[in-house]
N, C-alpha and C positions, 0 to 999 in steps of 0.2 A: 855260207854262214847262216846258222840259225836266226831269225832274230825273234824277239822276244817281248815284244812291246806289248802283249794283250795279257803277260803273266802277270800272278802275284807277284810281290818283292821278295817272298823267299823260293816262289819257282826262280823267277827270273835268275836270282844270284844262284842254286843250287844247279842250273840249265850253266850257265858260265862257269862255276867251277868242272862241272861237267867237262864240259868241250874242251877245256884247260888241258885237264888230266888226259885226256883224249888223243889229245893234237901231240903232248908230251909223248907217251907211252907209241903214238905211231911212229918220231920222229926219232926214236932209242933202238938204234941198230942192237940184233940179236949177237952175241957169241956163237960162231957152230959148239956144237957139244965135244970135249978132248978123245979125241983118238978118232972120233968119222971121219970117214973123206971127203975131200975138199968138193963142195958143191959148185958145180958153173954157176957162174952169176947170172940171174934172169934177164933178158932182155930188157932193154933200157922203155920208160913208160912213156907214153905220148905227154909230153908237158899240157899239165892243166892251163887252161887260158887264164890271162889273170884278169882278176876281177876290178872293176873299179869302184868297187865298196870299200873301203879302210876296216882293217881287222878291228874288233871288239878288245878294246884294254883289258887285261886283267885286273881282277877284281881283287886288291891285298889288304886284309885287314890290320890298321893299325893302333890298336888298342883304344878301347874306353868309348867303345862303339863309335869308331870313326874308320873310313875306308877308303882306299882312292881308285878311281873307275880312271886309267890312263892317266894325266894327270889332273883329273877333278878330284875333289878331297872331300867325302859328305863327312858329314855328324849329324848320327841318327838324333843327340841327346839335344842340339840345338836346334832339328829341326830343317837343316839348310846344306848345302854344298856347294860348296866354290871353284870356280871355273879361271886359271889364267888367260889370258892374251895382252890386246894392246887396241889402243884405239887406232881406227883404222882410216875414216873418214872423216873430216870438218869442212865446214862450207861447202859442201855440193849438195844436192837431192837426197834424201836417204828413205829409204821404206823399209828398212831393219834393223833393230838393236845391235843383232850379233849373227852371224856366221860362222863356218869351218872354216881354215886358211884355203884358200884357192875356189869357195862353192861360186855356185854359178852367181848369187846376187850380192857378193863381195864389195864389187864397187859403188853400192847404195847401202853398205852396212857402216854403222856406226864403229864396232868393237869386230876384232878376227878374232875367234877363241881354241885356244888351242886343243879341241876336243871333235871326235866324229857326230854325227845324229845319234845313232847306236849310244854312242859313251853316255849324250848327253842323256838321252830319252831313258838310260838306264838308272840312270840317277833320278830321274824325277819319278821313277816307276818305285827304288827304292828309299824314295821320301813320302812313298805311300799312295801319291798323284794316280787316278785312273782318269782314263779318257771320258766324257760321260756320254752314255747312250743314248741320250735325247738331243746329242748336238744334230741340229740339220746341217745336212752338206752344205759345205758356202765354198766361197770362189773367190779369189782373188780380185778387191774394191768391194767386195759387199758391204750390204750397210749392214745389216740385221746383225744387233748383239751376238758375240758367242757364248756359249752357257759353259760350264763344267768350273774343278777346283781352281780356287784363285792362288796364286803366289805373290811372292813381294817379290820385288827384284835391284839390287845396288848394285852400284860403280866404287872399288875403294881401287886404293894407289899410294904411294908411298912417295915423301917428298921429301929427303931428308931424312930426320929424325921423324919426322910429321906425316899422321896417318890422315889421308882423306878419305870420305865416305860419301856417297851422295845418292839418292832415290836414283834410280835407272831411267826415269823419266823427265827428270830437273836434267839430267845430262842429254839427252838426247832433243828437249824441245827449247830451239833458241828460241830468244825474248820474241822474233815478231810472229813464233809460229801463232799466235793467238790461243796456244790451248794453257790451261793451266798445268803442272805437272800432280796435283793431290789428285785432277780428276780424274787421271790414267788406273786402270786396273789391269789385272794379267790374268791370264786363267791357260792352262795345260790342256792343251789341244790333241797333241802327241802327235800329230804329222797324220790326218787323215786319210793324204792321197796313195796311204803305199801302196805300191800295184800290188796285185792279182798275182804274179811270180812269187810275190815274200819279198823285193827289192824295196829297202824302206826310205822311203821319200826323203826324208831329210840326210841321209847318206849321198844319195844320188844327187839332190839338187844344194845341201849343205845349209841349208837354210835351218836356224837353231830357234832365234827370236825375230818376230816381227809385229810392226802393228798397222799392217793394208789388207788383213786377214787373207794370208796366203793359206791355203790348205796344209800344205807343205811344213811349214813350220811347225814344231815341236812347243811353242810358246806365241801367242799370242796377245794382244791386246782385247780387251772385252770390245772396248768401240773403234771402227777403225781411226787414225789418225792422218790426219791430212788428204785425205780422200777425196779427190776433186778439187783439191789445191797443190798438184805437184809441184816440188819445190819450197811449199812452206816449213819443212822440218828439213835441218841438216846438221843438228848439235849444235850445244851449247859451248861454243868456244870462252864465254867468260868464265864458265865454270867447271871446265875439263882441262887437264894440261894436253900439248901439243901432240900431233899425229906421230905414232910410235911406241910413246912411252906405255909401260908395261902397267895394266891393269888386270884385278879381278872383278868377273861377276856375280854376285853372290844371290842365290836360288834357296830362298824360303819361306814356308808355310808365314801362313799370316796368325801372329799375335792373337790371342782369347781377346774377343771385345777391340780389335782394332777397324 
């Protein structure tokens, strides 16, 4: 699979319908032509090894400039794209907002989201988001701020009739972690580590958002959080409903003057 994280958002999308048509058109068995004779069937192909990267969603436009990349749903005209899953962790350790279902740091993530690195990284590439070039390499615990475009990021959930919404950060930091949640900020990283082959880091390792500045991640926090206090963040259980219930996370540019 191509991937396509260093595109513009109209390569990127025009590179996916691409490959779309592609995949289709290879997979459309031919008719022989009527009256030629019957061709042997060619040798059967060495099965491709399968890969453990999750194919790329298709990309379906569904009117009034909105899209869904798998199941993430942007709206170019709000600015934002939203992501289902479900909360995933409370009370234990946590060092990430959110993951893939099954990525490797699952069991210290807050949220499982039901999307690949790819899916997600595609979305924040067609919400405009580039990586910025003067980020220096950092490593997982680093201290050193990270630079590049900020995002907002929510927790909403349905309870009832009754919609909740809450900052991505009020959920994630219980009362004794000691940080405040206004003073969290996020900035689009896009998963720095991808190797050298084109295997892109946050496919492999499934890691979406975090804030211990993984490389890896697709989203990070500008500062890290809890860094040298493992254990002081594990979610806000006063303020989130129970491990399971189905949440979105909502991915959007930040407000003129917020």
């Amino acid at each position: 699979m191509t991937h396509i994280r260093w595109f513009s958002a109209a390569a990127a999308a025009a590179a996916l319908l691409c490959s779309t048509a592609t995949l289709a058109q290879a997979t459309t068995p031919t008719a022989p032509a009527t009256g030629s004779s019957p061709v042997a069937p060619a040798p059967a192909a060495t099965p491709a090894p399968k890969s453990s990267v999750p194919p790329l969603g298709e990309l379906k436009p569904l009117g009034n400039d909105r899209y869904q990349i798998g199941r993430i749903v942007l709206d170019k005209r709000a600015q934002s794209f939203t992501v289902p899953g479900r909360v995933h962790v409370l009370g234990r350790p946590l060092e990430y907002l959110a993951t893939t279902p099954g990525g490797m740091k699952e069991y210290e993530a807050l949220l499982e989201l039901d999307a690949s690195g790819s899916e997600f990284n595609l979305a924040c590439i067609l919400l405009g988001l580039e990586r910025d070039p003067k980020q220096n390499p950092f490593y997982q615990f680093s201290a050193a701020p990270l630079t590049g475009p900020r995002v907002t990021l929510d927790i909403a959930w349905n309870e009832g009739d009754k919609r909740h919404r809450v900052s991505a950060a009020a959920g994630l930091l219980n009362p004794e972690a000691g940080v405040q949640p206004d003073s969290v900020e996020w900035v689009y990283t896009g998963s720095i580590s991808t190797q050298p082959d084109g295997r892109f880091a946050a496919d492999m390792t499934g890691t979406l958002v975090g804030f211990v500045h993984d490389a890896n991640s697709i989203i990070e926090s500008v500062l890290g959080i809890g860094i040298g206090a493992y254990g002081s963040v594990s979610g806000n259980t006063q303020l989130l409903p129970p491990v399971g219930t189905p949440v979105e996370l909502i991915v959007a540019l930040p407000r003129t003057g917020r």
